[in-house]
KEVEX-51571 format. One record per residue: x, y, z of N, C-alpha, C, O in turn; residue in one letter. Coordinates in steps of 0.02 Angstrom, whole numbers, padded with zeros to 5 digits. Atoms other than C-alpha are relative to their C-alpha. Layout:
BEGIN
R      n_u      n_v      n_w     ca_u     ca_v     ca_w      c_u      c_v      c_w      o_u      o_v      o_w   titor
R        X        Y        Z        X        Y        Z        X        Y        Z        X        Y        Z       A
...
***
This chain:
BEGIN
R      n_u      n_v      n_w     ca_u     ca_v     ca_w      c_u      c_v      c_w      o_u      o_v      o_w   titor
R    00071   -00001   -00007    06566    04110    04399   -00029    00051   -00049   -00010    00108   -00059       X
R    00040   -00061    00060    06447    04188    04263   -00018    00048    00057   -00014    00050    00118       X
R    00032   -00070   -00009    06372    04350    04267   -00062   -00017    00028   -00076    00014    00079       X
R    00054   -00005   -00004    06212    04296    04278   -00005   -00071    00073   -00059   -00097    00086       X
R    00007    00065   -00048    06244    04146    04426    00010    00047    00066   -00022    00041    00119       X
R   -00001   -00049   -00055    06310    04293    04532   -00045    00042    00016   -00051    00063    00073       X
R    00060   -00042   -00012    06158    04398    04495   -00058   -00049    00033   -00101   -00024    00069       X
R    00063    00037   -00040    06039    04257    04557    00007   -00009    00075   -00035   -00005    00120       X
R   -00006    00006   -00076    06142    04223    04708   -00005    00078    00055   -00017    00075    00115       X
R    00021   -00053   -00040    06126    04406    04771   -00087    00007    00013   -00120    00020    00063       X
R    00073   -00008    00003    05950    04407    04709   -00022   -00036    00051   -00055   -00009    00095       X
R    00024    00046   -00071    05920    04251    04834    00016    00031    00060   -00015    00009    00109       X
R   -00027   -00004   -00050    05996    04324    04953   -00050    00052    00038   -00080    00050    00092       X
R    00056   -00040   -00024    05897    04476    04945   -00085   -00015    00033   -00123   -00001    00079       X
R    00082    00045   -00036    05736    04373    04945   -00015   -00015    00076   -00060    00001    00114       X
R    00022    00020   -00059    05769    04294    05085    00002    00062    00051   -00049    00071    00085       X
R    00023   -00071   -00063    05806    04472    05205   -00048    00003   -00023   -00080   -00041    00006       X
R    00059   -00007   -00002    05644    04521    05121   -00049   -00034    00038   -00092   -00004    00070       X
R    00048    00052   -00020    05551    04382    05178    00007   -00025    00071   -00033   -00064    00098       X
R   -00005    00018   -00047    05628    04372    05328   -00052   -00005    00071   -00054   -00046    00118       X
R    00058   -00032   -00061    05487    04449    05446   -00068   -00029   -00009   -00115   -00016    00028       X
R    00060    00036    00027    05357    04333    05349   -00025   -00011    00053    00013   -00027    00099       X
R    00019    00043   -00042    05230    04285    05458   -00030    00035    00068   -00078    00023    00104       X
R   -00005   -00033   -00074    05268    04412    05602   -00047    00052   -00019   -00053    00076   -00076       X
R    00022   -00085    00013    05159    04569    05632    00054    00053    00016    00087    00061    00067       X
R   -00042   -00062   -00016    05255    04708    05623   -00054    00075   -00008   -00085    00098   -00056       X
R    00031   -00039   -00003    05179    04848    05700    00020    00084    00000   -00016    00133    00009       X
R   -00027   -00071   -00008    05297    04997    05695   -00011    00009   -00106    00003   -00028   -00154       X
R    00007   -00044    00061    05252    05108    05534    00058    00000   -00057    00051   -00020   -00115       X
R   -00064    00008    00045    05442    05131    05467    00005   -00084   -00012   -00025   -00099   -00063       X
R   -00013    00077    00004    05476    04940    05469   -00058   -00019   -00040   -00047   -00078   -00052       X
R    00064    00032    00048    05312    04901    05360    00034    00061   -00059    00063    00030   -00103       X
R   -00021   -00039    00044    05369    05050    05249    00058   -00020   -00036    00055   -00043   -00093       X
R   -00059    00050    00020    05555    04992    05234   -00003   -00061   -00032    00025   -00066   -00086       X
R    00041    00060    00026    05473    04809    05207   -00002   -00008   -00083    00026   -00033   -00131       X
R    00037   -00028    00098    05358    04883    05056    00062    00036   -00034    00049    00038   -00094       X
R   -00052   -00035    00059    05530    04984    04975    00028   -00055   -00013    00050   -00053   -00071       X
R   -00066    00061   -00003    05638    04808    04995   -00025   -00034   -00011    00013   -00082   -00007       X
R    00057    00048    00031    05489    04703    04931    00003    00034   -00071    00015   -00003   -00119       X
R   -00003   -00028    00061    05486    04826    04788    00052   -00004   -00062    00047   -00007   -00123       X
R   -00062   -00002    00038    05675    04829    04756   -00017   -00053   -00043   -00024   -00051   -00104       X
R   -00023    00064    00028    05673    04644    04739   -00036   -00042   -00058   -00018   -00095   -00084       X
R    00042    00037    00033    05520    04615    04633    00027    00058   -00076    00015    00036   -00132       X
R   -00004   -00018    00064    05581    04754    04499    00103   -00037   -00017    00127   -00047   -00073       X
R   -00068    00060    00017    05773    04652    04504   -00030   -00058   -00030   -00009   -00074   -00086       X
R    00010    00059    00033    05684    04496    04470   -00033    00014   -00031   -00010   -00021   -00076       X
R    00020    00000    00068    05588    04535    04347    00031    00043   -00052   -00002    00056   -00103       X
R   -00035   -00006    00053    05732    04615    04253    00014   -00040   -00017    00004   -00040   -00078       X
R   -00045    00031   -00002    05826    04471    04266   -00070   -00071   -00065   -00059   -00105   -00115       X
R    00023    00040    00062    05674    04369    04180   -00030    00016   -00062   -00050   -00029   -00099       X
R   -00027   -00029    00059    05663    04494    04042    00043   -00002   -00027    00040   -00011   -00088       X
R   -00081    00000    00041    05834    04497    04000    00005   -00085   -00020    00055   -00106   -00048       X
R    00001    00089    00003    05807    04299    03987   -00025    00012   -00068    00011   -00015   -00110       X
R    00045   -00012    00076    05693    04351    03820   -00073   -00021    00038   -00093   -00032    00095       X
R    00066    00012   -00020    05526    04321    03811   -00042   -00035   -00072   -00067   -00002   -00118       X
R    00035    00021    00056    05450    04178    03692   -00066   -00018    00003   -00084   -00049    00053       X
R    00058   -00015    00030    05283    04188    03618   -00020   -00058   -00050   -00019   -00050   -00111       X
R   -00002    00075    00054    05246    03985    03550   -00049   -00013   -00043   -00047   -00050   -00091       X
R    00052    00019    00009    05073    04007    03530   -00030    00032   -00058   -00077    00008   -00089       X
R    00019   -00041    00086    05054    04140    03370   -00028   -00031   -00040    00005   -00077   -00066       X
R    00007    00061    00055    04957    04057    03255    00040   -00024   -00071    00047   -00073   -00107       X
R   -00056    00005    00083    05075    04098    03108    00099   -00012    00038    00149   -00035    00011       X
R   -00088    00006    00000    05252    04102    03201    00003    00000    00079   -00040    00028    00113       X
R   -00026   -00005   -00056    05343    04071    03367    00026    00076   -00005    00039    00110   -00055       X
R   -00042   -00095    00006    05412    04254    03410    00030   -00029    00077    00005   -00066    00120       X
R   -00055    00010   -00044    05581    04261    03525    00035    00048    00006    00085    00048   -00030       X
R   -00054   -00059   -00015    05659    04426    03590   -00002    00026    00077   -00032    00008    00127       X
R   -00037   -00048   -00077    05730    04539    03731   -00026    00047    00002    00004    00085   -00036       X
R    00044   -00076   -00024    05619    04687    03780    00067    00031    00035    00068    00011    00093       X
R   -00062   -00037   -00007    05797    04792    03808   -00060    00049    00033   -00078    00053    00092       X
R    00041   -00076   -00053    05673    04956    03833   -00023   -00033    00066   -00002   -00005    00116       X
R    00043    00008   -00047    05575    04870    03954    00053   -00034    00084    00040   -00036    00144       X
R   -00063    00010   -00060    05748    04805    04057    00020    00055    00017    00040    00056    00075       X
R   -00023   -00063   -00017    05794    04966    04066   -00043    00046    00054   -00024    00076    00104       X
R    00052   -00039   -00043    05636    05044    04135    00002   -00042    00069    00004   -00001    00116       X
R   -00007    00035   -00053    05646    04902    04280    00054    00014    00017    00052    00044    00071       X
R   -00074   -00034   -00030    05830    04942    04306    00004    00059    00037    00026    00067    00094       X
R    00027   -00074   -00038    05782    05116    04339   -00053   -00004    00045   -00097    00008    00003       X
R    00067    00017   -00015    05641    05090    04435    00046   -00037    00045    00071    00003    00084       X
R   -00040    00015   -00066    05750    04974    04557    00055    00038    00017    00077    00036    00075       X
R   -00048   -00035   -00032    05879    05081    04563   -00047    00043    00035   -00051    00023    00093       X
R    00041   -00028   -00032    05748    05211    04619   -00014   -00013    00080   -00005    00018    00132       X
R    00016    00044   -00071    05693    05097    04750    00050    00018    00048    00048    00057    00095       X
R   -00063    00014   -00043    05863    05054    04811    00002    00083    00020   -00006    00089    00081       X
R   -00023   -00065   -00038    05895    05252    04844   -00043    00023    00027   -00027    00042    00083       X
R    00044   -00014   -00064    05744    05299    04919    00007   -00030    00051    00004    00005    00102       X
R    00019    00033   -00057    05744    05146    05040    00075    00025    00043    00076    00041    00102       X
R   -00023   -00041   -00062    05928    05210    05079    00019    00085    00027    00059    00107    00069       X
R    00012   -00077   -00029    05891    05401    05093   -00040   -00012    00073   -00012   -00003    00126       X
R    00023    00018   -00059    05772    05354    05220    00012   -00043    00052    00006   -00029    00112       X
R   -00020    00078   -00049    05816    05198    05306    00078    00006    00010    00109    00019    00062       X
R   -00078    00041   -00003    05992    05154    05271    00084    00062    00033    00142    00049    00050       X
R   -00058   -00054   -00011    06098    05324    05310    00003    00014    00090   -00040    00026    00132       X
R   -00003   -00044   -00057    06163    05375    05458   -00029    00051    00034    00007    00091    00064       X
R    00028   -00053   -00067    06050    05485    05560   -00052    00009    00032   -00098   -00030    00022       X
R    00065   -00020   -00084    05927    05553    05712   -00042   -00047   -00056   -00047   -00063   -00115       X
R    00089    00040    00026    05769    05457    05697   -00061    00079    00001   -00118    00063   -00017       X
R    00022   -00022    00010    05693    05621    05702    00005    00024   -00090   -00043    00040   -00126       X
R    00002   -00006    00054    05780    05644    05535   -00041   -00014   -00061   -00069    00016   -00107       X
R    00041    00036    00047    05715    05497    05461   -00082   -00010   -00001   -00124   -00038   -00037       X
R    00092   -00021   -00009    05544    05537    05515   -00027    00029   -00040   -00079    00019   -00071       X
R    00034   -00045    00053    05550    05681    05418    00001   -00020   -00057   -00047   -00012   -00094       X
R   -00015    00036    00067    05620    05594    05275   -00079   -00057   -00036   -00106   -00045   -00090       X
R    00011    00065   -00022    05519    05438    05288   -00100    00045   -00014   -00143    00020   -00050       X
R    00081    00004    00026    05327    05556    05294    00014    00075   -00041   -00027    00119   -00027       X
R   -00015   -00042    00020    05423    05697    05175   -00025   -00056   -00079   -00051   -00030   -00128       X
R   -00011    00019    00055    05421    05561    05044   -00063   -00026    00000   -00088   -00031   -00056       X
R    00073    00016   -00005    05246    05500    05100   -00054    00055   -00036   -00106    00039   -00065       X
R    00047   -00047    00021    05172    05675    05053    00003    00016   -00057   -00042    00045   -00088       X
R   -00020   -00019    00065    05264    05689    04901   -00054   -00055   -00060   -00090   -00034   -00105       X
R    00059    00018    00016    05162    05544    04846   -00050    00003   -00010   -00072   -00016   -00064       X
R    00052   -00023   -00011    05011    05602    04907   -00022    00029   -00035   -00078    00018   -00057       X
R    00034   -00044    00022    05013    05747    04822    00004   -00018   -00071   -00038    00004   -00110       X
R    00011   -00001    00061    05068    05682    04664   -00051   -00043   -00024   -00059   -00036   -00085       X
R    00041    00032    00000    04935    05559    04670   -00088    00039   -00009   -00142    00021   -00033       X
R    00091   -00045    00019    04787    05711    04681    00014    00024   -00065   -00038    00046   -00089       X
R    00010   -00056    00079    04844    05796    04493   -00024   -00066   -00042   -00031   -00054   -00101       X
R    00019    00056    00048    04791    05618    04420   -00059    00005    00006   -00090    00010    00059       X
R    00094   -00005   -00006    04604    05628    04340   -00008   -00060    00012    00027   -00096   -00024       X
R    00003    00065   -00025    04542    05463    04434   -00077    00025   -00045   -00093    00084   -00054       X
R    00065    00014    00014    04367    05425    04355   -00045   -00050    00032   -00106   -00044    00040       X
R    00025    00070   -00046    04329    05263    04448   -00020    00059    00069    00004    00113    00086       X
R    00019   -00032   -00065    04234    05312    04611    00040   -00014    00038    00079    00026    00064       X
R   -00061    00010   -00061    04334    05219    04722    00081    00011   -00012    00134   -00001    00018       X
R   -00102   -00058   -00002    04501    05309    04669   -00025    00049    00019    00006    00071    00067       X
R    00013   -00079   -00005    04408    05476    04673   -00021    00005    00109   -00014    00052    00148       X
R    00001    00001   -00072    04362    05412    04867    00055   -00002    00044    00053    00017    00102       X
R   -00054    00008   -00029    04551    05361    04894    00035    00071   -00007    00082    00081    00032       X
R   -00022   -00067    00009    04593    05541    04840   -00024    00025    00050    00014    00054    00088       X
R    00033   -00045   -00070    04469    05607    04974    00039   -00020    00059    00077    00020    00087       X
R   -00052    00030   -00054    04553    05505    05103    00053    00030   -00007    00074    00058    00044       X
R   -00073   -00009   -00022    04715    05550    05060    00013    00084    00007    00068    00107    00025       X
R    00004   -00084   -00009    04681    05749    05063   -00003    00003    00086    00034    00039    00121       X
R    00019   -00008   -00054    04613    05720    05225    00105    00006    00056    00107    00014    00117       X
***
């Protein structure tokens, strides 16, 4: 089996746990959080996977153009790996649920805060900043 027949069948696979809860409300906090990291993984995997495919350009008026954005597979590679270890620092490891509590709104604040050193100019960012101080 290719390389790339085995990477689709995990990728499906992943899809579908993602998608599994479609539909349902889910009202506990961690489980919508977990969700959004494992929704994240799977959308920066697949769209490595259709980068690394190339990317042709038919419509140029002077020339077809046909290449591989390598940098830009890379930055998605990283970027799901990311994912993948946050979702299992928090979620996936062994311990107390008080642990992962802390974990889980340790990594919430870390956001937060890196989210206020950005100059927002738009009003309604500079309002989502107020909110999120609060």
């Amino acid at each position: 089996m290719g390389e790339e027949r085995e990477y689709l069948i995990v990728l499906d696979l992943l899809y579908r746990i993602v998608e599994a809860n479609a539909g349902s409300q889910l009202e506990d906090q961690r489980l919508l959080e977990a969700e959004s990291l494992a929704r994240k993984f799977f959308f920066h995997c697949a769209s490595s996977l259709y980068l690394a495919r190339g990317t042709v350009i038919g419509d140029l008026p002077s020339m077809k153009v046909n290449f591989v954005d390598a940098a830009s597979v890379n930055v998605l590679a990283r970027a799901a790996v990311e994912s993948y270890l946050t979702f299992h620092y928090i979620f996936g490891s062994s311990i107390s649920e008080q642990e992962r509590d802390l974990r889980l709104y340790s990594w919430r604040l870390c956001g937060l805060k890196e989210r206020q050193a950005f100059p927002y100019s738009i009003p309604e960012a500079q309002q989502v900043l107020a909110g999120d101080q609060k």
